[in-house]
C-alpha positions in Angstrom: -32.1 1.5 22.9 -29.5 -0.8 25.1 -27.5 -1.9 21.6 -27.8 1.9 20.2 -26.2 2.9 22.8 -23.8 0.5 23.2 -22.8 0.8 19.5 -22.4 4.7 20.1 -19.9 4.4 23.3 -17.8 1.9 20.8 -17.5 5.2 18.3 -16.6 6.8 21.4 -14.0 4.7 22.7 -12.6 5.1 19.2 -12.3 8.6 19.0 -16.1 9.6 17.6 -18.0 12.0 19.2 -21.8 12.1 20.3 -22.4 14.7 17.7 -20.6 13.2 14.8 -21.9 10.1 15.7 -25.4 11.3 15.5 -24.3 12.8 12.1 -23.1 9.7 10.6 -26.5 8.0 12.2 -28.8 11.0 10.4 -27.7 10.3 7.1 -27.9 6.8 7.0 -31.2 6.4 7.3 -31.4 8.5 3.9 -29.2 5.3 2.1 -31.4 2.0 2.4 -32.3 1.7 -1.1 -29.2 2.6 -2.0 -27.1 0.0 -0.4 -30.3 -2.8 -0.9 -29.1 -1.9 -5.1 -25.3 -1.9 -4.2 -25.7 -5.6 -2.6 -28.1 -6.9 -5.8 -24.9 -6.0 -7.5 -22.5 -7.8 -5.7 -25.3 -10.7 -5.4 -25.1 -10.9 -9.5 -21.0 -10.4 -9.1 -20.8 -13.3 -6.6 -22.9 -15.7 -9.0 -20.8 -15.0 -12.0 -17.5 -15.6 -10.1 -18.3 -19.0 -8.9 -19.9 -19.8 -12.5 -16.4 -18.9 -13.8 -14.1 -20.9 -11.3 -16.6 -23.7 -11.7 -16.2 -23.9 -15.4 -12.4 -23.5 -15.2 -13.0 -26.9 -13.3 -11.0 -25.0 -9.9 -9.5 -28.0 -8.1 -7.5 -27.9 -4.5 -4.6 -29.0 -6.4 -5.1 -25.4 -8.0 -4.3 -24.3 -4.9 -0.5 -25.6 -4.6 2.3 -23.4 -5.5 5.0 -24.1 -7.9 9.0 -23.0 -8.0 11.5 -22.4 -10.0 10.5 -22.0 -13.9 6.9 -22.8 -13.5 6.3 -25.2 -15.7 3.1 -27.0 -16.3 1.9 -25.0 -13.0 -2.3 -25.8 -13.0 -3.3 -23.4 -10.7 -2.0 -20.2 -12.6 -3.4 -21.4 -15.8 -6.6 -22.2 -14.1 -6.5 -19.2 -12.5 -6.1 -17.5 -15.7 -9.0 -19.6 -17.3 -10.9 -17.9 -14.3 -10.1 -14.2 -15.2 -10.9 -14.8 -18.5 -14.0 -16.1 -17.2 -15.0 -13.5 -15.4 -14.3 -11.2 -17.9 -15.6 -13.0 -20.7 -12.4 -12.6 -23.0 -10.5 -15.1 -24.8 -7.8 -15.2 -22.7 -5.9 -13.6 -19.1 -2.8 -12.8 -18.1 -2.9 -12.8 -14.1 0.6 -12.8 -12.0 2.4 -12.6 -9.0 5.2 -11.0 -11.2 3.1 -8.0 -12.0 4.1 -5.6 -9.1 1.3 -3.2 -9.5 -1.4 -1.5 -11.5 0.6 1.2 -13.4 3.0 -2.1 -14.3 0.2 -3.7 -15.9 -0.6 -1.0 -17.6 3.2 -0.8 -19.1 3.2 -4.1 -19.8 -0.1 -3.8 -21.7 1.1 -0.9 -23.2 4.7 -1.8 -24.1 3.9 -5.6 -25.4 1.6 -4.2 -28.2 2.8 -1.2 -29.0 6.3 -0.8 -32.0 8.1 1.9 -33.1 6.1 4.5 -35.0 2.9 3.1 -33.9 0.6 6.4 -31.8 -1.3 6.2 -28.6 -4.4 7.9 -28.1 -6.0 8.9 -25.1 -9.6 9.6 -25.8 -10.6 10.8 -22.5 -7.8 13.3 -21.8 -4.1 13.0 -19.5 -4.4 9.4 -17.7 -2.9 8.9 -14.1 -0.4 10.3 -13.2 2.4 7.7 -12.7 1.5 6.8 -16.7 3.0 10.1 -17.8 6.8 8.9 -17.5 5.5 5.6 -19.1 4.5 7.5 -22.0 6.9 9.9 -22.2 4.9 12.8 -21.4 7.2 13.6 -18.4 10.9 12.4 -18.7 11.9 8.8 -17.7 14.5 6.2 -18.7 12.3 3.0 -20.9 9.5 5.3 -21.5 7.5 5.1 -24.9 8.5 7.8 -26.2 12.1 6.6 -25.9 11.6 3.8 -28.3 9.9 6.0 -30.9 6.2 5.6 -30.0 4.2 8.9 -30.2 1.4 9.9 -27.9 -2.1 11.8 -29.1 -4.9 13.0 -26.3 -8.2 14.3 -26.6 -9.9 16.2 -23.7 -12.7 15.7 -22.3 -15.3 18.5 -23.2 -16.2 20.9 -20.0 -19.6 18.9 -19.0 -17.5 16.1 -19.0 -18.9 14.1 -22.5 -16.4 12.6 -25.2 -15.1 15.4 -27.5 -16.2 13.0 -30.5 -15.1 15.2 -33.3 -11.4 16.2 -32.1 -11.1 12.4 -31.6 -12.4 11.6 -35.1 -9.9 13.8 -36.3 -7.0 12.4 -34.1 -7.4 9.0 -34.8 -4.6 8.2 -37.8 -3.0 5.5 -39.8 -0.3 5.6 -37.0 -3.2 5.1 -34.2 -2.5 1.3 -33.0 -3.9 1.9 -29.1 -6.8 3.9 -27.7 -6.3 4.0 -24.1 -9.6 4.9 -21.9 -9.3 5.1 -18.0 -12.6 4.7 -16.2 -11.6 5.7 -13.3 -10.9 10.0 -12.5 -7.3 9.2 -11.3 -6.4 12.7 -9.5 -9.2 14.7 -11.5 -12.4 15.2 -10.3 -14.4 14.3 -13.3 -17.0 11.9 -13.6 -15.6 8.0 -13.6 -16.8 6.4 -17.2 -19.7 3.6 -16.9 -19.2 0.7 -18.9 -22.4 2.0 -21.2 -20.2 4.8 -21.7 -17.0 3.2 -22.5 -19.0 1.3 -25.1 -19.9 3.7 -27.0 -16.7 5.7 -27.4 -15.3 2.0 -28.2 -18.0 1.6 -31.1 -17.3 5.1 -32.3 -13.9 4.3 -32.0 -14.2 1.2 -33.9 -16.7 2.1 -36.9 -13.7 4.7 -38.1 -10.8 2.4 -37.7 -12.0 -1.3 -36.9 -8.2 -2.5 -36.6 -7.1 0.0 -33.4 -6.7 -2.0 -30.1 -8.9 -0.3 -27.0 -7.5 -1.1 -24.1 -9.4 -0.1 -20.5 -7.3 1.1 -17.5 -10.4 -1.1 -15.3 -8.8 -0.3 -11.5 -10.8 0.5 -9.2 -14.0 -0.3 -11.3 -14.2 -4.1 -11.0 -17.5 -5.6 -9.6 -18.8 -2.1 -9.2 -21.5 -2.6 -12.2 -22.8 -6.3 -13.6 -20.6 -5.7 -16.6 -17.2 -5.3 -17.8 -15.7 -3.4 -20.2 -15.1 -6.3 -22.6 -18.3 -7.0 -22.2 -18.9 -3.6 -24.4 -16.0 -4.4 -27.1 -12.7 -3.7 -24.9 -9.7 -5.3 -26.4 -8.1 -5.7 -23.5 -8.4 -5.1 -19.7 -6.4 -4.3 -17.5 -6.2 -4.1 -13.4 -4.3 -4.6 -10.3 -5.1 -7.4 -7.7 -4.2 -5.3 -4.8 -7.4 -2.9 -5.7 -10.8 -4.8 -6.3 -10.6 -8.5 -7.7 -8.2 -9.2 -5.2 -10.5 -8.9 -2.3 -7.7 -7.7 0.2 -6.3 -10.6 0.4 -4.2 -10.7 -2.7 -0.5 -9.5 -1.5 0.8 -8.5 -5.2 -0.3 -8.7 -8.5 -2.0 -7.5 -11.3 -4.0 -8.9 -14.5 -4.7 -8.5 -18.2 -7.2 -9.9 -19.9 -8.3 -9.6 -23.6 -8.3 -10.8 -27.0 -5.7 -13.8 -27.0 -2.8 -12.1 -29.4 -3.1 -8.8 -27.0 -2.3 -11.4 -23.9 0.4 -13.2 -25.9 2.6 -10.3 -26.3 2.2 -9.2 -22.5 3.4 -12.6 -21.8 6.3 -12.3 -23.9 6.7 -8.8 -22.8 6.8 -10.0 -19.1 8.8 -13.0 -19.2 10.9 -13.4 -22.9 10.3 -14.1 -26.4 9.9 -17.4 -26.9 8.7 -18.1 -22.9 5.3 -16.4 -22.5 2.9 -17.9 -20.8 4.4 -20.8 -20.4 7.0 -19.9 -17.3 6.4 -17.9 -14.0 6.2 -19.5 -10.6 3.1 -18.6 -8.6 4.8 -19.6 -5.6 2.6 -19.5 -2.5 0.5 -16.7 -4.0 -2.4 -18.8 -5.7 -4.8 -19.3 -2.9 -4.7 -15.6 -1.8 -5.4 -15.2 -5.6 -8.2 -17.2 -5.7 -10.2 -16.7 -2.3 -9.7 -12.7 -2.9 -11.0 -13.0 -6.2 -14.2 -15.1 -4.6 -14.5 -12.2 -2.0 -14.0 -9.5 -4.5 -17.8 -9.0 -5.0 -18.8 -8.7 -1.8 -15.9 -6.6 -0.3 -16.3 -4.4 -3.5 -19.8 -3.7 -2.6 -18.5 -2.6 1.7 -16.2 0.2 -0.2 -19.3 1.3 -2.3 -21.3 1.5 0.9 -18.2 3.7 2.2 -17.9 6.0 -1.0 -21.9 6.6 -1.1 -22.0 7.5 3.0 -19.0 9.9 2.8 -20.2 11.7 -0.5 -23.7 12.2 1.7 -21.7 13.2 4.6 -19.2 16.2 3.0 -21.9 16.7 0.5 -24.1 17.9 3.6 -21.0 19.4 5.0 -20.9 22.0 2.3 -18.0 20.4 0.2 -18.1 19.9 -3.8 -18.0 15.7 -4.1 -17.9 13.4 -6.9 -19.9 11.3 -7.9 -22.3 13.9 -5.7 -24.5 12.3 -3.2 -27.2 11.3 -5.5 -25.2 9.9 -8.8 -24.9 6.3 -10.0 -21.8 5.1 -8.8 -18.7 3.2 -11.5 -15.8 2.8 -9.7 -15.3 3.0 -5.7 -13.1 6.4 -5.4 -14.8 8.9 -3.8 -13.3 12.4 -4.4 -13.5 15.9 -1.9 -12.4 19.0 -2.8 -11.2 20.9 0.1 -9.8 24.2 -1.4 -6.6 23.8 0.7 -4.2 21.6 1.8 -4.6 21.5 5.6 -7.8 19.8 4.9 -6.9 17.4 2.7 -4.5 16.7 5.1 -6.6 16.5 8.3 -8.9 14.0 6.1 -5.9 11.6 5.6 -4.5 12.1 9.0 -8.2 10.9 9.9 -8.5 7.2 7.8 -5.4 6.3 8.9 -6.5 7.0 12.6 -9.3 4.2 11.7 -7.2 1.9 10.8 -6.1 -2.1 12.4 -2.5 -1.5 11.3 -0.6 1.8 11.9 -3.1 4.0 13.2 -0.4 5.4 15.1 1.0 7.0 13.1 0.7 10.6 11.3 1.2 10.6 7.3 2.5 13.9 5.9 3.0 14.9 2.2 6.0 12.9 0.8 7.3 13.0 -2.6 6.4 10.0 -3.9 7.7 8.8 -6.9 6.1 8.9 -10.5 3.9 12.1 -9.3 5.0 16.0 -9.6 3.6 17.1 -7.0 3.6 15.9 -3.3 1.4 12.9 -2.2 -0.5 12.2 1.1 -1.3 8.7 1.7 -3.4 7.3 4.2 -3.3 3.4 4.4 -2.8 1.4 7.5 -3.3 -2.0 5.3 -2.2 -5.5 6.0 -1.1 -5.5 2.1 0.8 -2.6 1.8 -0.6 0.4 -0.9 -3.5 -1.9 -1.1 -6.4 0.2 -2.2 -9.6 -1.8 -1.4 -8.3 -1.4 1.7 -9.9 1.6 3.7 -7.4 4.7 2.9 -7.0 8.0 1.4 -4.2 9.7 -1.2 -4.5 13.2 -3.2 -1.5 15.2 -4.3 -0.8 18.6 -2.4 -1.8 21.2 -5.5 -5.0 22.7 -6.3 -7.7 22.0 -6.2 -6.7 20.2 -3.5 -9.0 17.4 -3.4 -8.5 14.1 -1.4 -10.0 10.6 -2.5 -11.1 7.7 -0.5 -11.8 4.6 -1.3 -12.0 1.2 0.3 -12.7 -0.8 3.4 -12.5 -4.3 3.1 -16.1 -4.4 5.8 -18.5 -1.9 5.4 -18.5 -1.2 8.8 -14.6 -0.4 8.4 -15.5 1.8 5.8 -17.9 3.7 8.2 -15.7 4.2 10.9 -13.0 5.2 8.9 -15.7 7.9 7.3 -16.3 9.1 10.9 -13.3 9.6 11.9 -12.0 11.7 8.9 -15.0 14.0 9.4 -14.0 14.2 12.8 -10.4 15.0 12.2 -11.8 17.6 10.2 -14.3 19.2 13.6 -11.5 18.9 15.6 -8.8 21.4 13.9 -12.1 23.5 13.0 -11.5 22.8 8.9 -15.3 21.9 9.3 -18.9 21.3 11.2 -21.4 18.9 10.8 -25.0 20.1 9.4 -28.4 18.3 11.3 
């Protein structure tokens, strides 16, 4: 009873009252089997990452930077070795020099797509920041600029694959099918791997020779497969969301089939360079210990997105996944109905957080979105999503979405606090 209630007056000192406390206690009892599954997961996740640094032979000489060109630098092409490892592709792409996500993406994109060739998006619009990279919104550099066409299928109402409007879209000018798993800034359901392999093989029996690239963030390590695993051509992720643990400061990767990885590489650096140049500087053992932790600090922001969808699931909110679903990435989205909400919820993660909980984000606009954004994100890697924090764009249906927490525990409190944001400006109560 001593430690109970000594954990409850540290809530308190941080801002949680008895009653939310109590809350948060009353429906965790409700999630041991769920979080016993969530850490067999990461158990599996953790194996397969050593097995694949051990193979690559992963040396403390992999662990020294180079400068300059790059050249002959072993720990980026061991590193590399390791993605593709982990992956289980023929070959990775994995750089400092990759700024972000949506620049992997690009760079995936871009590298393997020509003039007249089509893109297809089989699961309806993808993120929002991809839309001036296609050309579906206005930008200087984007696809449609150098002559490359774009093609989208919807997904049906219950959420399923719209399998015969995407028979009939695919064409002799379809050279890229591009599937995101995650929702983005939708609130349908995020794509399993099963899934994702079976639009692939669909994909594939009616035109063998199309690429299938998958948009992987925020699904890393959430599932004991990939999505090469099921036929992906190439994969494609940042390191500042799941594989690089929190510890990665920049970076994103592409793994794949090895002439899919070769023309990122060119794409990246110059025809004729590749692979072969790019200076990991002092990034490498961020890159590696992060990836080692990825597993385990993937399965703390699962913990976080199950508890919160039990918590505003209770609180009379429409969540997804819902409270009970199988989980495939770690976003968990809330729809409020209006923006003071989503607000509140924002204003509350970044209350929980180590750096900047100070201070009070407002809606911004932020570019590559058209509409504005509310970020929540007191990180020690800036934007880093597997960090604890919160984002959604102020339009209906104005739905917030949380993911991260590089502990659990972090996760929890930063849970709590949103919820009591929330109490306090009387956008909500808590249900016993």
């Amino acid at each position: 009873m001593g430690q109970n209630t000594t954990l409850q007056e540290q809530y308190e000192r941080l801002g949680i009252s008895e009653e939310v406390f109590r809350f948060g206690e009353q429906v965790l009892t409700e999630l041991k089997e769920r979080f016993e599954e969530i850490d067999r997961i990461a158990e599996y996740n953790q194996l397969k990452v050593v097995k694949a640094m051990q193979d690559a032979k992963v040396s403390e000489a992999c662990l020294c930077g180079t400068t300059g060109y790059g050249y002959n630098d072993l720990g980026r092409e061991t590193l590399e070795k390791v993605y593709a490892n982990v992956f289980h592709t023929e070959d990775a792409l994995v750089r400092p020099q990759i700024t972000c996500g949506t620049h992997a993406l690009a760079l995936a994109l871009m590298s393997n797509l020509r003039p007249g060739d089509e893109l297809l998006s089989p699961v309806g619009k993808p993120y929002d920041t991809l839309e001036e990279v296609i050309g579906i919104r206005d930008s200087r550099g984007s696809l449609r600029e150098y002559g490359i066409s774009y093609r989208q299928v919807d997904l049906l109402p219950d959420g399923s694959f719209d399998y015969d409007n995407i028979a009939k879209a695919l064409s002799e000018r379809t050279k890229l099918v591009t599937i995101q798993r995650s929702k983005g800034y939708q609130t349908r359901p995020t794509l399993s791997v099963d899934r994702i392999g079976e639009l692939i093989r669909f994909i594939k029996e009616r035109k063998p020779d199309v690429i299938c690239m998958v948009d992987n963030c925020y699904g890393e390590f959430v599932e004991t497969r990939e999505p090469a695993d099921v036929g992906a051509d190439m994969v494609v992720g940042s390191l500042i969301k799941n594989p690089g643990g929190g510890l990665a400061p920049i970076g994103g990767y592409i793994a794949g089939k090895k002439e899919c990885v070769e023309n990122a590489a060119f794409r990246l650096t110059s025809p004729g360079l590749g692979k072969e140049v790019g200076a990991s500087l002092s990034a490498l053992p961020a890159f590696y210990q992060g990836l080692f932790l990825a597993p385990t600090v993937t399965a703390g922001a699962l913990k976080g997105a199950v508890f919160a969808a039990n918590l505003y699931e209770r609180m009379g909110f429409a969540v997804v996944p819902d409270s009970k679903e199988s989980r495939h990435d770690i976003i968990q989205a809330v729809t409020f109905g209006n923006p003071e909400a989503v607000i509140a919820f924002c204003q509350g993660i970044q209350a929980a957080a180590p750096v900047d909980s100070f201070v009070t984000p407002e809606p911004w606009d932020m570019p590559g979105y058209d509409a504005q954004v509310i970020m929540a994100a007191g990180a020690f890697v800036s934007g880093s999503s597997i960090e604890l924090s919160a984002d959604g764009p102020i339009k209906p249906p104005y739905a917030v979405y949380f993911q991260g927490g590089l502990t659990w525990q972090h996760a929890k409190l930063g849970i709590l606090k949103s919820v009591q944001s929330l109490v306090e400006k009387g956008l909500a109560t808590v249900v016993f």
